[in-house]
C-alpha positions as CSV (number, residue, x, y, z in Angstrom):
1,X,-9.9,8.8,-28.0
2,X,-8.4,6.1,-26.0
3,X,-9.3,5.5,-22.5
4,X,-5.3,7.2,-21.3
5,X,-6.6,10.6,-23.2
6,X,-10.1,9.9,-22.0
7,X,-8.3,10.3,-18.1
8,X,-5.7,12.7,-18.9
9,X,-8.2,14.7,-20.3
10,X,-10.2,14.8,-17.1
11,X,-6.8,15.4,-15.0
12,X,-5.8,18.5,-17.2
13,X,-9.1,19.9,-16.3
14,X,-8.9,19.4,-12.7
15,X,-5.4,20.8,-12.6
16,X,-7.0,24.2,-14.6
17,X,-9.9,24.2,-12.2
18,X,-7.6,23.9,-9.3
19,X,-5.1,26.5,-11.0
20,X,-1.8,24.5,-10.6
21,X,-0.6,26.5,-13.2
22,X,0.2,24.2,-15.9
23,X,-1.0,23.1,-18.9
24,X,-0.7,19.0,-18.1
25,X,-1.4,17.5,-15.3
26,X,1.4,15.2,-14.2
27,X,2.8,13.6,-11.7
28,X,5.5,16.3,-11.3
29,X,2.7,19.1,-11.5
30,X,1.2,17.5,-8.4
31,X,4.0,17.1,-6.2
32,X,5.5,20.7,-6.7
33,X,1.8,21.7,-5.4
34,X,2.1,19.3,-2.7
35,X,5.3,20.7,-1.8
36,X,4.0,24.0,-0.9
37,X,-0.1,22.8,0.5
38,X,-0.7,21.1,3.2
39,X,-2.2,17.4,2.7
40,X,-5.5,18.9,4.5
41,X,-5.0,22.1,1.7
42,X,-5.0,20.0,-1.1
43,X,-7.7,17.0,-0.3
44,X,-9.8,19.9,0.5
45,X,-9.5,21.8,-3.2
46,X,-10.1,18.0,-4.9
47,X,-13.3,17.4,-2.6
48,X,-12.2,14.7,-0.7
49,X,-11.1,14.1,3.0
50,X,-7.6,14.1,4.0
51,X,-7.9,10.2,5.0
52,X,-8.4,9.3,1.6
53,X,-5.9,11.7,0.3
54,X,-3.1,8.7,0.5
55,X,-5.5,6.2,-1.2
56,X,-6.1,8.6,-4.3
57,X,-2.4,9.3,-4.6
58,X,-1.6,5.6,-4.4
59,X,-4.2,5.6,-7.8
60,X,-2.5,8.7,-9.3
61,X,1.1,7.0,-8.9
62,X,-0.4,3.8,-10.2
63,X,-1.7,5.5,-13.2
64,X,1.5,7.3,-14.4
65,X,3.4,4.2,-13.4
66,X,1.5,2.3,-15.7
67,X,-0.5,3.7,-18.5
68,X,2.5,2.8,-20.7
69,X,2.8,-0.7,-19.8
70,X,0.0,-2.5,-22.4
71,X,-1.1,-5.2,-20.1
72,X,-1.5,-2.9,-16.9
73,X,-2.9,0.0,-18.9
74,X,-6.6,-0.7,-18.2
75,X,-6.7,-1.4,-14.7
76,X,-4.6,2.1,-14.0
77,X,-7.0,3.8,-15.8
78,X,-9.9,2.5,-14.7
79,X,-8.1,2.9,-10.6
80,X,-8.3,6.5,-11.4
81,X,-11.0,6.9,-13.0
82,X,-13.5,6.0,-10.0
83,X,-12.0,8.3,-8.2
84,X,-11.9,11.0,-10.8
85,X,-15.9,10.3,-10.8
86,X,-15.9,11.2,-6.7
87,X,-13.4,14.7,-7.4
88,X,-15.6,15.6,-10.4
89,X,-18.4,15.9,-8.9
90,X,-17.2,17.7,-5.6
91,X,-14.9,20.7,-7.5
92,X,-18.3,20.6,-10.6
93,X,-15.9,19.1,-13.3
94,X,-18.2,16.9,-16.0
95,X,-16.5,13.5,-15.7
96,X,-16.6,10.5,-18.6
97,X,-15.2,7.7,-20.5
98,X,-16.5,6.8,-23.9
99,X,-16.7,3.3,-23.9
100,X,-19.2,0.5,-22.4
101,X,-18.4,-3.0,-22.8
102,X,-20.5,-4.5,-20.0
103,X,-23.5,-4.0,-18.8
104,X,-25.2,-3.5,-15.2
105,X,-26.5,-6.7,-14.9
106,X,-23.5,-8.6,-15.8
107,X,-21.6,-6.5,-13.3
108,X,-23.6,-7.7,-10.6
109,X,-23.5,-11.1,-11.8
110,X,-19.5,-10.5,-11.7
111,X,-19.5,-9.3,-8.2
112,X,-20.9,-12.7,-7.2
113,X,-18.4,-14.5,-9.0
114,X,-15.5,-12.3,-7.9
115,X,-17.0,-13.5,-4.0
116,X,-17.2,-17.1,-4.5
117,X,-14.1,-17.4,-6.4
118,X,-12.1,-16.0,-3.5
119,X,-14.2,-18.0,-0.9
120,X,-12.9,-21.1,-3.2
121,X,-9.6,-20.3,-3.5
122,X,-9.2,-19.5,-0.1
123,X,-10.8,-22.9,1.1
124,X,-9.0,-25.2,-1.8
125,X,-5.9,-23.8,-0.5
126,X,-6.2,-24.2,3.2
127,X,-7.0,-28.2,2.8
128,X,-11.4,-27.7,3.2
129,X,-13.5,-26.6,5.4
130,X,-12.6,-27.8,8.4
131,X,-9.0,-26.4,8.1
132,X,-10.5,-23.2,7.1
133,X,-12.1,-22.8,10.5
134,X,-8.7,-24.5,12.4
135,X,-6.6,-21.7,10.3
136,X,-9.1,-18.6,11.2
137,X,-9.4,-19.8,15.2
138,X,-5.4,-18.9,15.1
139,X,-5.6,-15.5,13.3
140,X,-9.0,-14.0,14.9
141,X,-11.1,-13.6,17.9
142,X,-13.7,-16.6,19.1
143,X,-16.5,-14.4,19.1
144,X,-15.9,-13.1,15.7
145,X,-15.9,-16.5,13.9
146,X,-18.6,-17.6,16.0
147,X,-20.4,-14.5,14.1
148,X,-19.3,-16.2,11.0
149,X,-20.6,-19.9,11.8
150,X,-24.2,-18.4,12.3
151,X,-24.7,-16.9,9.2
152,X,-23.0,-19.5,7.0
153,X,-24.5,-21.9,5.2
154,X,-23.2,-25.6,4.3
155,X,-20.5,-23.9,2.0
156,X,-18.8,-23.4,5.0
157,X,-17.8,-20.7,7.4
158,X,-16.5,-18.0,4.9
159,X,-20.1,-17.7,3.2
160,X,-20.9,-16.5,7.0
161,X,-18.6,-13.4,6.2
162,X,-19.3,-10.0,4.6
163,X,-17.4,-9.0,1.4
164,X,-14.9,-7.0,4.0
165,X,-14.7,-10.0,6.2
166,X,-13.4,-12.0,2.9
167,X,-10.8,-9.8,1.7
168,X,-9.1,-8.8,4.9
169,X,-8.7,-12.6,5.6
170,X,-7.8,-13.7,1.8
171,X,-5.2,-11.1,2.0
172,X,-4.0,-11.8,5.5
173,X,0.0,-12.6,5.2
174,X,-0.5,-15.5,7.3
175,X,-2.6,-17.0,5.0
176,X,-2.4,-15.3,1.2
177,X,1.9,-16.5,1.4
178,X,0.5,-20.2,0.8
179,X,-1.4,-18.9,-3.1
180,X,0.2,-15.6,-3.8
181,X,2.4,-17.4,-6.6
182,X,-1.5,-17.1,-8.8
183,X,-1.0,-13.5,-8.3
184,X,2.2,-12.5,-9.6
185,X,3.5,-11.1,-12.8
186,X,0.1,-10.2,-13.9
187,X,-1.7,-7.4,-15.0
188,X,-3.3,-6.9,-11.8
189,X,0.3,-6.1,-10.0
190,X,0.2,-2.4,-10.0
191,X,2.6,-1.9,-7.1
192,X,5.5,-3.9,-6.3
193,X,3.9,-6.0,-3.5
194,X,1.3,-8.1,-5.4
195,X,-0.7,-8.3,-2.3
196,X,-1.1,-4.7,-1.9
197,X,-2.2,-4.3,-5.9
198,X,-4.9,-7.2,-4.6
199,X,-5.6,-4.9,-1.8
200,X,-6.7,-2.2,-3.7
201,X,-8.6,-3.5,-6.1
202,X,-10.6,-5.5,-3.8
203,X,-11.2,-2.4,-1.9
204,X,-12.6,-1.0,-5.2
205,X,-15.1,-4.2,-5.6
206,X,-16.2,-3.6,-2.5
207,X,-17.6,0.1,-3.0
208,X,-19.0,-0.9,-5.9
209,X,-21.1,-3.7,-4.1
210,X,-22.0,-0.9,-1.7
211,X,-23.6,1.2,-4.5
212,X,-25.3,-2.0,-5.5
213,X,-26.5,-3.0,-2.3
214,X,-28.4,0.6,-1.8
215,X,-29.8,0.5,-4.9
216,X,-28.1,2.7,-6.3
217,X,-27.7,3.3,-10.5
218,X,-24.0,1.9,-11.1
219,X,-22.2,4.2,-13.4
220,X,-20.4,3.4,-16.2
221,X,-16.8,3.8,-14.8
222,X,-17.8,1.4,-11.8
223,X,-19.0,-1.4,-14.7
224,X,-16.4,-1.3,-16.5
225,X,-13.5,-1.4,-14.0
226,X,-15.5,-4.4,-12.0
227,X,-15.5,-6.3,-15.4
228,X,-11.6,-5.5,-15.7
229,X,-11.0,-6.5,-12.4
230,X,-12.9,-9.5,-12.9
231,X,-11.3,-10.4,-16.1
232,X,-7.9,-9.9,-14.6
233,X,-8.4,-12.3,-11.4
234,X,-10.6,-15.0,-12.7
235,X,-7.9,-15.7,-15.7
236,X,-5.5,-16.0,-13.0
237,X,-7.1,-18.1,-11.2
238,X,-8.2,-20.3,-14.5
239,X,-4.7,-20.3,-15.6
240,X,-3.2,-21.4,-12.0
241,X,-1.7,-25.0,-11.7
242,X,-2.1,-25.1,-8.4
243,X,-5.9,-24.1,-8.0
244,X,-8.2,-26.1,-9.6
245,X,-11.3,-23.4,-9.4
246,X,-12.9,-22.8,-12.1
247,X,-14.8,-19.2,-12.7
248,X,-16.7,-19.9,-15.5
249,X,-19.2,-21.9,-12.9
250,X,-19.5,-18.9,-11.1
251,X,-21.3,-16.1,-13.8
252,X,-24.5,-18.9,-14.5
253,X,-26.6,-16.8,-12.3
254,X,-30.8,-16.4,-13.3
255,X,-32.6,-13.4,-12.1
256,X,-33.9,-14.9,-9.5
257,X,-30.9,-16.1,-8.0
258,X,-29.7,-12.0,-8.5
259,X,-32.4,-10.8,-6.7
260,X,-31.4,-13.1,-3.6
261,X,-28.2,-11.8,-4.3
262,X,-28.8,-8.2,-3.6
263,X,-30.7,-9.1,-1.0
264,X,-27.8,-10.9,0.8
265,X,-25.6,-7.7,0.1
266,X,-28.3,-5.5,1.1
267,X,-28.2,-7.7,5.1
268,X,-24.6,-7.4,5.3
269,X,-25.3,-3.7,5.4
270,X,-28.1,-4.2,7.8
271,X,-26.4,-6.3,9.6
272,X,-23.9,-3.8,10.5
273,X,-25.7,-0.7,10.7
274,X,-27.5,-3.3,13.3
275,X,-24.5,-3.2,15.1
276,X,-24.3,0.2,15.1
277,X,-27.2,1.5,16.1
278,X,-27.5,-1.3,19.2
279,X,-24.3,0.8,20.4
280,X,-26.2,3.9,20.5
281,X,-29.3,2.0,21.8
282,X,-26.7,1.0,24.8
283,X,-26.0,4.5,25.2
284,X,-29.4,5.6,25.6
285,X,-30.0,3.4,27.6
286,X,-27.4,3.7,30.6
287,X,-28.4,7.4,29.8
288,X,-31.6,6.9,31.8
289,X,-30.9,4.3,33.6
290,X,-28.0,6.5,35.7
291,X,-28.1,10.0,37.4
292,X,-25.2,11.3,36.5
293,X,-25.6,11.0,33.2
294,X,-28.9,12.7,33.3
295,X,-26.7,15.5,34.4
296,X,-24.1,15.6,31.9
297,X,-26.7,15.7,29.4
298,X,-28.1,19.0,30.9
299,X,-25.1,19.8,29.2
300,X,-26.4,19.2,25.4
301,X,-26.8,21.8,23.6
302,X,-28.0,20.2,20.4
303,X,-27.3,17.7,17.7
304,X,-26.6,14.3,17.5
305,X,-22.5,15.2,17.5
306,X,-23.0,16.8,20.7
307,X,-24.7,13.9,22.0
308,X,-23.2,11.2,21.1
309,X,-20.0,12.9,22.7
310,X,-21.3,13.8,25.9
311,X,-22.7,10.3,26.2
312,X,-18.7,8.9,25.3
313,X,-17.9,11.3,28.5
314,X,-20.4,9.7,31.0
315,X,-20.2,6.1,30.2
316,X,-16.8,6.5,30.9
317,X,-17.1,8.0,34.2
318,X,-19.8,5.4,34.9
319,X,-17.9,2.4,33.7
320,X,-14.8,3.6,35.6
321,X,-16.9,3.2,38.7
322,X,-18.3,-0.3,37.9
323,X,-14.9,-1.4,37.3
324,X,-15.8,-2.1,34.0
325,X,-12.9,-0.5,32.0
326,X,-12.0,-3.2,29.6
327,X,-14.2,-3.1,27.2
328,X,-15.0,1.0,27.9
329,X,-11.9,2.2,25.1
330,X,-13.6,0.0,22.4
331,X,-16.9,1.8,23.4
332,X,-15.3,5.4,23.4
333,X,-13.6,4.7,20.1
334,X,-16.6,3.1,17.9
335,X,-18.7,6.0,18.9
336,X,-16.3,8.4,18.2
337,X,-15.9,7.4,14.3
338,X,-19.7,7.2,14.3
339,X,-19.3,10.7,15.7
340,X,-16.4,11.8,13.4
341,X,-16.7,10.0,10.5
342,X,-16.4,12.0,7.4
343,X,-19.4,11.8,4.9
344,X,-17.4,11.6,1.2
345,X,-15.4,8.5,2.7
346,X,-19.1,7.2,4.0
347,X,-20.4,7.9,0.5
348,X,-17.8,5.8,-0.8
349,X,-17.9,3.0,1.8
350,X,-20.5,1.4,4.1
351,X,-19.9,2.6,8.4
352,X,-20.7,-1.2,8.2
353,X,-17.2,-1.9,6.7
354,X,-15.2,-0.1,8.8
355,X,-16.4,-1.8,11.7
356,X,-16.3,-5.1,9.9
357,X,-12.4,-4.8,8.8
358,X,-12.2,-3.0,12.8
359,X,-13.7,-6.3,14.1
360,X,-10.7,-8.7,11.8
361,X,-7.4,-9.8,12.4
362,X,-5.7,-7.1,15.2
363,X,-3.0,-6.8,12.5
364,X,-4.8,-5.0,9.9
365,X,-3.8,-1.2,10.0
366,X,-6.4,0.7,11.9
367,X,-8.3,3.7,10.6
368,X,-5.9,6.2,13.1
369,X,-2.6,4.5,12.4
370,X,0.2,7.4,12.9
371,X,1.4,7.6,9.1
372,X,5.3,7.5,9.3
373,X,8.1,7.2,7.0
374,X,11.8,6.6,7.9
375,X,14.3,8.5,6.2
376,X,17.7,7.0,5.7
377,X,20.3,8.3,8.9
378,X,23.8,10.1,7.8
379,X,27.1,8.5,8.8
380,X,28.3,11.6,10.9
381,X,31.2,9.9,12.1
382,X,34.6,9.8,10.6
383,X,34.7,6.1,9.4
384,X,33.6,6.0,5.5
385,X,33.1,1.8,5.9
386,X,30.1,2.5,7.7
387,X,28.4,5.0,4.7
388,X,26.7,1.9,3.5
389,X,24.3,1.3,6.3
390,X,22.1,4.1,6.2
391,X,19.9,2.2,3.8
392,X,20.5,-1.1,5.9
393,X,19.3,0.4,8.5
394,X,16.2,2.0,7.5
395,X,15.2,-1.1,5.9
396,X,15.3,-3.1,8.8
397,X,13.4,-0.7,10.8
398,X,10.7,-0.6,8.2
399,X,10.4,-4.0,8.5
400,X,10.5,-4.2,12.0
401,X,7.3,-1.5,12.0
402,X,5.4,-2.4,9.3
403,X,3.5,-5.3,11.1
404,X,2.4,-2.8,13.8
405,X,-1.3,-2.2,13.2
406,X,-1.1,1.6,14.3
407,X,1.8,2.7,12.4
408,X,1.7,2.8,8.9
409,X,5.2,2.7,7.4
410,X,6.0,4.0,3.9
411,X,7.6,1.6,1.8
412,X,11.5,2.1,1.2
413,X,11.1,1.7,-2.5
414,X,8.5,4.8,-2.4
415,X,11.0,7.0,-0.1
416,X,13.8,6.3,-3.0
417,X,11.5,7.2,-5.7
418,X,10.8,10.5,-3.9
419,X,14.7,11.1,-2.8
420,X,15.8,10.3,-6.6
421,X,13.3,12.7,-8.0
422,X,14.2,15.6,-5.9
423,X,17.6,14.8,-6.2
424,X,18.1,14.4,-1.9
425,X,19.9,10.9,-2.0
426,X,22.9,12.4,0.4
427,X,21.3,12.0,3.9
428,X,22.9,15.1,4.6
429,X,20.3,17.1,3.1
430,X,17.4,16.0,5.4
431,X,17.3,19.2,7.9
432,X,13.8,19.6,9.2
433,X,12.3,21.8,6.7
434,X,13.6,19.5,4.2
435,X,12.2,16.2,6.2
436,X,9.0,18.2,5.9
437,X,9.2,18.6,2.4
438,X,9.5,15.5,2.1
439,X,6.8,13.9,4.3
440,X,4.4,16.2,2.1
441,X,5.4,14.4,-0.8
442,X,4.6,11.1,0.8
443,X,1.2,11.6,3.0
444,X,3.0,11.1,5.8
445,X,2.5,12.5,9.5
446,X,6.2,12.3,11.0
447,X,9.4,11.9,9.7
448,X,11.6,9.8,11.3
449,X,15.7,10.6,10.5
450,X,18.9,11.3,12.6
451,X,22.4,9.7,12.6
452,X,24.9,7.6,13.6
453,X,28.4,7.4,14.4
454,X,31.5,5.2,15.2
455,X,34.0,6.1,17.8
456,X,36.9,3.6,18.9
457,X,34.7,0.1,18.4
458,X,31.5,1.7,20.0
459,X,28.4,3.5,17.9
460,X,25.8,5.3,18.7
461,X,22.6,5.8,16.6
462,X,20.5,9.2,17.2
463,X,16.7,9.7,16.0
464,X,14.8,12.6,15.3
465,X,11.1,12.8,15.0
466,X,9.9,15.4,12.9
467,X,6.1,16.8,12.8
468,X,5.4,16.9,8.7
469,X,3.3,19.9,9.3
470,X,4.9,22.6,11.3
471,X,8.6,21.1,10.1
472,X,9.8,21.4,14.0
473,X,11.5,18.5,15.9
474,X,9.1,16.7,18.0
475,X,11.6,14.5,20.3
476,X,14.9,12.7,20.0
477,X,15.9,9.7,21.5
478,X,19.0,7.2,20.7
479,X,20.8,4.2,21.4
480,X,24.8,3.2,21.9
481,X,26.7,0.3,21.9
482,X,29.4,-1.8,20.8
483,X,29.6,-1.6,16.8
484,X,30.1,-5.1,16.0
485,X,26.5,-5.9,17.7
486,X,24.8,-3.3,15.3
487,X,22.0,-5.5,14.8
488,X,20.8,-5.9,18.1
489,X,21.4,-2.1,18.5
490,X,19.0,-1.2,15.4
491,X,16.4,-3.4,17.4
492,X,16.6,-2.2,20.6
493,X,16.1,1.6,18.3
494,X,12.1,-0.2,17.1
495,X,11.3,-0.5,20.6
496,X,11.9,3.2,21.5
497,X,10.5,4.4,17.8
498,X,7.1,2.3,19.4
499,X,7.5,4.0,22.8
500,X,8.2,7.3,21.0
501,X,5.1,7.2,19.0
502,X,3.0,6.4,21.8
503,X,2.2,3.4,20.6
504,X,0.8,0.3,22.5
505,X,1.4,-3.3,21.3
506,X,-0.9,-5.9,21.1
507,X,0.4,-9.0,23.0
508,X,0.7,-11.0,19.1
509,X,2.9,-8.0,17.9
510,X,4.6,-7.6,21.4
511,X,5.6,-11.7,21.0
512,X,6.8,-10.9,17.1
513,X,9.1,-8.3,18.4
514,X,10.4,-10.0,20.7
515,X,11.2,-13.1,18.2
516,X,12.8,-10.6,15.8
517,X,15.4,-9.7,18.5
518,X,16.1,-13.6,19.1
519,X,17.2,-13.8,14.9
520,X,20.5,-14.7,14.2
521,X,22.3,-11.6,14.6
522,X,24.1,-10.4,11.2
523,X,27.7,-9.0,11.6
524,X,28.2,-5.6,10.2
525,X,30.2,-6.5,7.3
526,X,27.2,-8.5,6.3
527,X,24.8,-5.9,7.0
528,X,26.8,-4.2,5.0
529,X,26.5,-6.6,2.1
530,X,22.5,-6.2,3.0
531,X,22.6,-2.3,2.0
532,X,24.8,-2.5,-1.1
533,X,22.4,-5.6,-2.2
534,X,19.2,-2.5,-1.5
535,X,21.6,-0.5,-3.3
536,X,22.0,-2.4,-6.4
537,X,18.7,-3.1,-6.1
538,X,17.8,0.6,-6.5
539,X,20.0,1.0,-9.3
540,X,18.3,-1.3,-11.6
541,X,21.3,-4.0,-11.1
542,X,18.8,-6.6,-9.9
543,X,20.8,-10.2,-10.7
544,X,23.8,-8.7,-8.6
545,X,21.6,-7.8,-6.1
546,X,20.0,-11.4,-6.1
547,X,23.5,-13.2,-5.7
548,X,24.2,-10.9,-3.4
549,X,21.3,-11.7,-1.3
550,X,20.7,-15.5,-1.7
551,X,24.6,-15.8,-0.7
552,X,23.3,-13.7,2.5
553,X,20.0,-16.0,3.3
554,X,21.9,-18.8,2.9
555,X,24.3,-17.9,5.7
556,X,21.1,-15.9,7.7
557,X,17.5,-17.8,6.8
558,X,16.0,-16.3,9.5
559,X,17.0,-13.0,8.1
560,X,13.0,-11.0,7.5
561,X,14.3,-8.2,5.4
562,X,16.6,-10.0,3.3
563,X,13.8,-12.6,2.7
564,X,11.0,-9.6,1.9
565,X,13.8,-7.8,-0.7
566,X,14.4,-11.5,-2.9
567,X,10.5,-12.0,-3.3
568,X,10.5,-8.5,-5.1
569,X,12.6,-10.6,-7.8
């Protein structure tokens, strides 16, 4: 049995034991169920939290995607498969594969490997040490790499970070655009964006140095998909002409060294839980240190959730009369994921990770980003020239949200998979029950859509926000102006989609804004050209859309979206 039957196998089951009323579990089978559940509904029946609902889907669509494609087939399956060992085991489904290649202790000697290699690449490729710390002091907090510079050794300042630490800065844009070219067309490339596919997979390493770092028995699935990710990245690397690392230096590793090795995984978890438990500390402490706290907690009935919340309630009335408010909505918020956090996704990954990625770059999407896809807007005006922007449009206001760490944007080219499949590429389908319909499909909180129209030179563009859930219209909003200034219109619509959303900028992502409204504007007939180039794009006609688009960028190289859509080539 191959390792696809070995997964489909498993899949069939859980769709029986879930009673989705077919034979085969597919990817159709799942959405029509989908359709008709709630997100909550459904990640409850597969045993999992609705926060890791999106991340198991984006494994499911991997593996359907891909289990025909020979050189991607292993790493789908093996994507899949670690979570099919978490579902299995919550909804009592026997879970296996029948074949081991490696062995524990070569995993473990892989998971170093995998670590060095990227601390290697990552300093090769900045110019050394010394520019690795210049490069980091412009992406992250003082105090952070300050962290980082105590606990490193003369390797340099990455060896300071934890596993977490690593990947969120290897994979920051700022700094993966300059070796991403030893990434693509590979095996590893499950999704289009080649730095999301990396993003995945290192998020799977880094469980499965979790489960090694508490001692725990790694299974068979978590061996073998480390020694296919490892395969997959070090040939890349070995192969690159730009890189001269070499991981063959890396796997050399006696027992001795492996024991030091746990050990050093087993302080970065200490480390952190450290960090954590000095926060409760603090709060114990101003507990008995002030009087009206020891009255609030008159108040606690019981448990360390009822605790913990209290305490959130009284250090906030306390700091608010000390004046010290500044820090007090970072304090609220860590203890309230201690206090909230659901146990499968701590199971599956460290508290200390969360608040290591927490600490990193202010750009990386945070834990309670508002999910939220944008639908493409009807033309409900009477000029038909104008049809073409609606996918224009929503492009560029993906783009324009997708850097904003607390909204996480669905990628156009997953909204047109969904449209296509159902069949809903006429804008004029998306009433509210339908928007909801389709938010289901796509994990999604809100649905953004509306319309726009022309009327003697000026337009005006109308959105509608639209709760996934209950399918009602949450608020509206719009803006107007002259037509042949569409572009800075469609900007001016980000701003209130931010405002709408509730959402606060950081003063980095307030500045980028800001820059993207001072880009050389693009007249409509070349916005325009910018949709039918998506369009052809969709449609498999990929060198027309190329010409299309480097006849564009050469006219606009400023232009973001336009630069985004011709790396996808």
């Amino acid at each position: 049995m191959t390792l696809v039957d070995q997964v489909q196998r498993t899949l069939n089951e859980i769709a029986q034991k879930l009673k989705f009323d077919v034979n085969e579990f597919t990817q159709e089978a799942y959405k029509k169920v989908k359709a008709v559940q709630s997100g909550n509904k459904l990640a409850a029946d597969l045993g999992i939290s609705s926060s890791m609902l999106g991340e198991f889907e984006a494994a499911l669509d991997q593996y359907f995607k891909n289990r025909a494609i020979p050189e991607r087939v292993r790493i789908s399956c093996f994507r899949i498969s670690l979570w099919l060992e978490t579902i299995c085991k919550k909804v009592n489904i026997p879970f296996r594969i029948e074949e081991a290649i490696s062995t524990e202790e070569i995993a473990i000697k892989q998971t170093r490997a995998l670590e060095l290699m990227i601390r290697d690449v990552l300093t090769e490729e900045l110019g050394g040490k010394e520019s690795v710390v210049k490069k980091l002091r412009e992406l992250f907090k003082q105090e952070v790499i300050d962290k980082w510079m105590n606990s490193a050794d003369d390797t340099g300042v990455l060896s300071g970070t934890t596993f977490s630490e690593l990947s969120n800065i290897f994979l920051d844009k700022n700094i993966f655009r300059s070796f991403e070219d030893i990434f693509c067309e590979s095996n590893i490339q499950l999704s289009p964006s080649v730095r999301d596919s990396l993003r995945f997979v290192l998020d799977d390493i880094r469980r499965i140095r979790n489960s090694i770092a508490h001692n725990k028995t790694i299974s068979i699935v978590q061996v073998e998909a480390l020694n296919e990710y490892y395969r997959a990245i070090a040939r890349l690397i070995k192969e690159s002409k730009t890189n001269a690392v070499d991981p063959d230096a890396y796997l050399d590793m006696e027992k001795a060294n492996m024991a030091s090795f746990i050990s050093t995984l087993k302080e970065d978890n200490r480390i952190i839980t450290g960090d954590l438990n000095t926060l409760k500390e603090g709060l114990v402490d101003i507990k008995d240190d002030t009087r009206i706290i020891r009255r609030r907690s008159k108040l606690i009935t019981g448990g360390v959730i009822g605790l913990l919340i209290a305490t959130c309630l009284v250090l906030y009335m306390v700091q608010r009369q000390s004046g010290a408010t500044a820090d007090l909505g970072k304090d609220i918020k860590d203890v309230k994921e201690i206090v909230t956090g659901d146990a499968e996704l701590k199971n599956m990954s460290s508290s200390g990770d969360l608040r290591a990625t927490k600490e990193l770059n202010e750009r990386t999407k945070d834990v309670n980003a508002k999910r939220l896809a944008i639908l493409y807007f009807d033309n409900s005006g009477g000029e038909p020239s104008l049809d073409k922007l609606k996918k224009g449009l929503a492009d560029m206001l993906i783009t324009d949200l997708s850097n904003v760490h607390m909204l996480d944007i669905v990628e156009r080219e997953k909204l047109e998979t969904i449209l296509t499949e159902q069949k809903l590429n006429n804008s004029k389908a998306f009433d509210p029950a339908t928007a909801s319909k389709i938010g289901k499909l796509l994990g999604v909180q809100v649905i953004l859509t509306g319309g726009y129209f022309d009327m003697l030179g000026s337009i005006r563009i109308d959105a509608r926000f639209i709760d996934v859930e209950t399918g009602k219209i949450l608020k509206s909003d719009g803006v107007d102006g002259l037509t042949t200034a569409f572009f800075k219109i469609q900007k001016q619509l980000s701003w209130k989609i931010i405002r709408n959303m509730d959402i606060k900028l950081t003063p980095a992502e307030q500045k980028e804004m800001e820059n993207r409204e001072k880009a050389t504007s693009l007249s409509v007939d070349d916005l325009q050209k910018y949709s039918t180039a998506l369009d052809l794009y969709d449609n498999g006609k990929k060198l027309e859309a190329k010409k299309m688009l480097e006849a564009l960028l050469k006219k606009y190289p400023d232009f973001e979206p336009g630069k985004a859509l011709l790396k996808k080539f």
